[in-house]
C-alpha angles and dihedrals in degrees: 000000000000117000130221096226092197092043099033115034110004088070087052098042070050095060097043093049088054094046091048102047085046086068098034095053094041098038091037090133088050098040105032105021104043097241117131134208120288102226118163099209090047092058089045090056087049094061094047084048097040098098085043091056102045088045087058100054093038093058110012080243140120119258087212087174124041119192090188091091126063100330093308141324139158112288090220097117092032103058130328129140122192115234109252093019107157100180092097089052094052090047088050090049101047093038088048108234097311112150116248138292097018082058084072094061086051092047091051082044095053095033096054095040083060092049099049089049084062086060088058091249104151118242092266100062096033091055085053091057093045080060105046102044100046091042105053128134091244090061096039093057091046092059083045089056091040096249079148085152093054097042076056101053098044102049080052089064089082099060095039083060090043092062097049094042091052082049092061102042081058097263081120097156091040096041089054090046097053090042080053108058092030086054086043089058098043092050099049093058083056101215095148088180097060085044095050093058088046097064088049084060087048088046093048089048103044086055096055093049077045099060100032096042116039090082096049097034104036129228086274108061097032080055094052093052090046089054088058091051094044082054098052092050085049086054091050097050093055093054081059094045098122093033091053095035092046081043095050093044089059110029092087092047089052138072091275093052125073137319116265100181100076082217088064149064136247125242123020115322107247088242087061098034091045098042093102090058119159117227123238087243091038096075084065082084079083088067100020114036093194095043103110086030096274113251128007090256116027137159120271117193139215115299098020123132102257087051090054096048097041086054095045092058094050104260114161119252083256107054082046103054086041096054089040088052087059111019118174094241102149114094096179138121106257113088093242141353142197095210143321120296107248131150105172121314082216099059086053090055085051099045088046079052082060092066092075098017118039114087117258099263099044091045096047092041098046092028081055100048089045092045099043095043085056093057090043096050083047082075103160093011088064097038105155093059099036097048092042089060090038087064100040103026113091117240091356086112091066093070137112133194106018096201081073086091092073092085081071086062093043097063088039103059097054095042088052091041093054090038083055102043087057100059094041095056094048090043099049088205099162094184089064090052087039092054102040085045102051086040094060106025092050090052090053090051090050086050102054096039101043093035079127094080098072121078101228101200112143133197085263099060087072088080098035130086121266081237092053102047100050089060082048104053080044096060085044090061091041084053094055103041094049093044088046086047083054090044095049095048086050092056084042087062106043084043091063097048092049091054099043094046092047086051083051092244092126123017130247092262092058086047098052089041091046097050099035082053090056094054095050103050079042095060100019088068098044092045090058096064098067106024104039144137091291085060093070119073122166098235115359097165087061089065088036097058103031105162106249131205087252086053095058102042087058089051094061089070101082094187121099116268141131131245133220118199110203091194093070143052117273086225111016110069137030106217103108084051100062097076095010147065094245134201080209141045142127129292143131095227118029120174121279098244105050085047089053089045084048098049094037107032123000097057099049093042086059103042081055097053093045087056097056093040085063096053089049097258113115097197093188087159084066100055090077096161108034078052085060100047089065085253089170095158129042119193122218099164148332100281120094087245091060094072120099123194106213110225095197107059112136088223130217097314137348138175113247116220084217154040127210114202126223152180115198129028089239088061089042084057092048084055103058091062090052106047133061109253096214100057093019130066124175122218133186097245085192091053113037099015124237116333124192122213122243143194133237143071142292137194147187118255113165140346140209122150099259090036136059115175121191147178125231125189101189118199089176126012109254158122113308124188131231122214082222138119105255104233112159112208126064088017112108114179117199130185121205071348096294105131100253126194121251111227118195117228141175089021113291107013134088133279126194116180097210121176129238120286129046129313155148126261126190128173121201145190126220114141117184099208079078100032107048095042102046094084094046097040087067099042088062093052099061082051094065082055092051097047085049099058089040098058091043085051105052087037090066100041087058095047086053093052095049090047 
């Protein structure tokens, strides 16, 4: 087989060069300067990895338990690597050397030009929906909020559809090669949510083959591609081994797993799963960026209503300039938002054209994906069909912010809209252009001139002034006229390239250039105001974690203990966690019992506390369980001052003068707000039998993260109790180096019987989920290369003999 190299290769080095220069150019500080992306939940994950990370390059080892988060947990789902993992060396080949995570918006480029090239779509267009897909709004505020795992995952959809795609058009080796290794990847950044709603693409795909191929194919050959790509699944799976099966291990002992209190549910509640609900109109931010106000807190300017109206009621220069640089404008439905949902109005004119112009298969498959994610992003507004899926679905239950589906839509429109513009394009079929022209530019039109019709009142406008909000709702209407008005002047453009290349009055390359061009400049100035040069800082977790005069004080303190911060969130940031063994921390998933301690005991206990410390009564008696919990410092502030030993910790381990017997984990909760947690310790008799209570003394030898060693000196053989989270799979307890049971007690901590006399406990942690599939896990993975280089081998060879 000869190539043109001018026909054949120059068009794709093209393509490349374009994607690559895209994120060069508007991710310079993080390419070329060495910044990096300030990303608040990024800096939050770095504080609850933070002891995994050190223990790792202290000892080449795995932290596979942290205790910086919440008292304990595994620290699956917080940092862990696989020795001999290559799937890091193969990101950083095939995205060419770009830092993480901006690699992952080249690699979606790259990944979806080549897709829609299988579809038969020329260079030109292919290179517009690339664009438009990886560079949308909705992917450029992710990065911005630190969702690095589901950027991932979403700029992988393309090549998981590639490989199936290649397997039906009879690549099957390749196509299950490239399914493979797109599959691998998606899998190792973890982000189940992202993966769930690939497999409905590739079920929304395989039934349209289905339906259009099984009589020209035959149940034979459809089978047998089915089998390649079963087979490829089955690759991809294997290079996840130890992440699914860690994942798996953990998910029912988490907040996505069952219920443990008999009174409550498993899974997520619906209020809590449906909260990040996208609203119906909502979903006109496709075509209208400004539509719902943009972002919760966007920049007014000079001269707008709400300035005038500030300055008219005697606010100073500075209260002004401080309300204008973070107006209220959004007036949807979510509780927050970091900016609209837009991918290219453009792209949405192309994909309507679809509707008349893209062939069957592409328009049911892609008109499905887009139809079905909307629903899907509705949540609660469309709460007959949502809830409906959230009860029979699997797995469907264990999923947060709904809203999350619309990157489905997001990669469908383009693809439909490039699919679309091709045919259009071959077929010169100017009613259909007429038609989808008229349709969405006449709606525009509708939209800038009768924005008056919308209320426009928004959840802030409860704490703001009537005199206030009404400047404000007229800025929002100003916001989405002018922003239909720009939409409308892009479709106006791309219309009129469309018709004058179709009339051969430009060629197919100006087309493809001037359009690309349009939806550039479209996305690449929305994107800008909310990911801009102000969101890169060259080390912002240098500012983040500071180290603070409360912070060294507590340092100076070398025994084991856990902190609590009362200027944070228990859940909701990772600070304390950085330089401490937390109870709080940051984390999507945190164990169910220390979630129902948190929402039954723990948070009233320290409201409570707070109260009376106010007060100037520090009721540290009061606090049972976070003394339990071997809560020694609590943190007020940043100065050294700020910082209150707690003198009734229960400390590491201690011996309870009494058990109280029960039968159900909600009576086990009731009790813990009864018993002294020093001389009392509660235990499931259903569960664990009859224990007795001792006497003697423990203490604290030596910690790692996967090993706790102790000393016991035991006056009388009986039940002593762990400041440890309870978790009951990879830890192995042994006393004098004898294998012990772990009891759990109190709810959610450890319990060890040890006899009279002195010993030696050590607890430690290995887990199989992570040591018997390390080994196989990589070997699977060099599979996927090999079945790579084999499908683009035999590819090739067959190309060659059919010349």
């Amino acid at each position: 087989m000869q190539l043109n190299f001018k026909k054949d290769v120059l068009p794709h080095l093209v393509g490349i060069a374009i994607f690559y220069a895209i994120v060069v150019v508007y991710f310079a500080p993080v390419v070329l300067q060495d910044q990096v992306i300030m990303q608040g939940d990024i800096l939050k994950w770095e504080g609850s990895a933070k002891e995994a990370i050190d223990y790792r390059a202290a000892t080449g080892e795995e932290a596979l338990w942290t205790n910086s988060v919440f008292g304990g947990m595994p620290a699956y789902f917080v940092s862990l690597e696989f020795a001999g993992d290559i799937t890091t060396g193969l990101l950083s080949i095939i995205t060419l050397g770009l830092p993480h995570p901006v690699n992952s918006l080249f690699l979606g480029m790259v990944s979806m030009y080549v897709l829609m090239l299988t579809f038969r779509v020329r260079p030109a267009f292919a290179i517009i929906a690339s664009v438009a897909f990886a560079m949308s709004s909705y992917n450029l505020l992710s990065l911005a909020a630190g969702h690095n795992a589901k950027i991932w995952g979403i700029c992988l959809i393309p090549m998981i559809l590639l490989g199936i795609h290649l397997a039906f058009q009879k690549k099957r080796l390749l196509g299950a090669g490239v399914l493979a290794l797109g599959l691998l990847l998606q899998l190792k950044f973890n982000h189940i949510q992202i993966t769930y709603y690939t497999l409905i693409i590739s079920v929304i795909y395989l039934i349209v083959r289905l339906v259009f191929d099984w009589k020209k194919e035959g149940v034979k050959q459809l089978g047998k591609t089915i089998v390649f790509l079963v087979l490829g699944a089955v690759l991809a799976v294997g290079g996840n081994i130890g992440r699914i099966a860690t994942a798996m291990e953990y998910a029912p002992y988490s907040t996505r797993g069952n219920a443990t209190l008999e009174s409550a549910s498993g899974g997520l509640d619906k209020d809590y799963a449906f909260s990040w609900s996208n609203g119906k109109l909502e979903t006109l931010t496709f075509l209208v960026p400004n539509f719902y106000g943009g972002g919760s807190s966007t920049p007014l300017g000079k001269n707008t209503a709400s300035e005038k109206a500030l300055r008219n009621n005697g606010l100073e220069p500075a209260q002004i300039n401080g309300f204008l640089q973070g107006a209220p404008t959004y007036w949807g439905d979510q509780p927050f938002t970091g900016g609209p949902i837009y991918g290219g109005v453009i792209l949405v004119f192309l994909a309507f054209i679809g509707i008349w112009a893209a062939p069957k298969e592409s328009l049911y498959t892609f008109g499905a994906i887009i139809v079905l994610s909307l629903m899907l992003s509705w949540g609660k507004n469309l709460s007959w069909f949502n809830y409906l899926l959230f009860d029979i679905l699997p797995g469907y239950n264990k999923f947060r912010a709904v809203s999350m589906a619309l990157g489905m839509t997001l990669f469908a429109i383009p693809a439909l809209g490039a699919i679309s513009l091709e045919r259009l394009y071959k077929s010169k079929d100017f009613k259909v252009l007429y038609i989808a022209g008229a349709s969405i530019g006449g709606l525009l039109i509708l939209l800038a001139i009768g924005a008056g019709i919308f209320r426009f009142e928004g959840a802030a406008d409860a704490d703001l002034p009537e005199w206030l909000i009404s400047a404000l709702r007229e800025d929002r209407k100003a916001m989405l006229s002018a922003s239909a008005w720009r939409s409308f002047a892009l479709v106006s453009a791309s219309f009129a390239l469309i018709y004058f290349a179709m009339k051969n009055r430009i060629s197919d390359l100006i087309l493809g250039l001037g359009i690309f061009a349009l939806v550039t400049i479209d996305l690449w100035s929305i994107n800008k105001q909310y990911l801009n040069d102000s969101s890169f800082q060259g080390n912002p977790s240098r500012a983040y974690f500071a180290e603070t005069p409360a912070d060294q004080e507590i340092a100076k303190d070398q025994s084991y203990f856990r902190v609590l911060d009362l200027t944070e969130s228990l859940t909701a940031t990772g600070k304390s966690s950085y330089r401490f063994h937390s109870l709080g921390g940051y984390h999507g998933a945190k164990m169910r019992r220390y979630q129902d301690l948190l929402d039954n005991r723990l948070s009233f206990e320290l409201n409570d506390f707070v109260k009376k410390a106010q007060e100037g009564n520090f009721d540290f008696e009061g606090i049972q369980t976070i003394n339990m919990m071997n809560t020694k410092y609590l943190i007020a502030g940043t100065a050294a001052n700020s910082v209150f030993e707690n003198p009734e910790a229960n400390g590491p381990a201690w011996v309870p003068s009494k058990i109280v017997s029960i039968k159900s984990n909600q009576e086990e909760m009731d009790e813990l707000g009864r018993i002294d947690t020093k001389t009392e310790a509660t235990v499931n008799t259903t569960e664990f039998g009859e224990v007795s209570a001792g006497n003697g003394k423990i203490t604290h030898t030596s910690y790692a993260p996967n090993e706790l060693k102790y000393h016991a000196e035991m006056d009388q053989g009986g039940l002593v109790v762990f400041s440890e989270i309870y978790y009951p799979i990879g830890w192995k307890a042994t006393i004098d180096g004898e294998e012990a049971e772990i009891l759990r007690t109190d709810y959610l901590l450890r319990g060890l019987i040890i006899p009279e006399g002195t010993h030696e406990i050590v607890f430690k942690f290995e887990p199989k989920s992570y040591t018997a599939t390390k080994t196989p896990m990589i070997i699977f993975q060099y599979l996927i290369v090999l079945s790579l280089v084999a499908g683009v081998f035999f590819t090739i060879k067959d190309k060659n003999e059919r010349g």
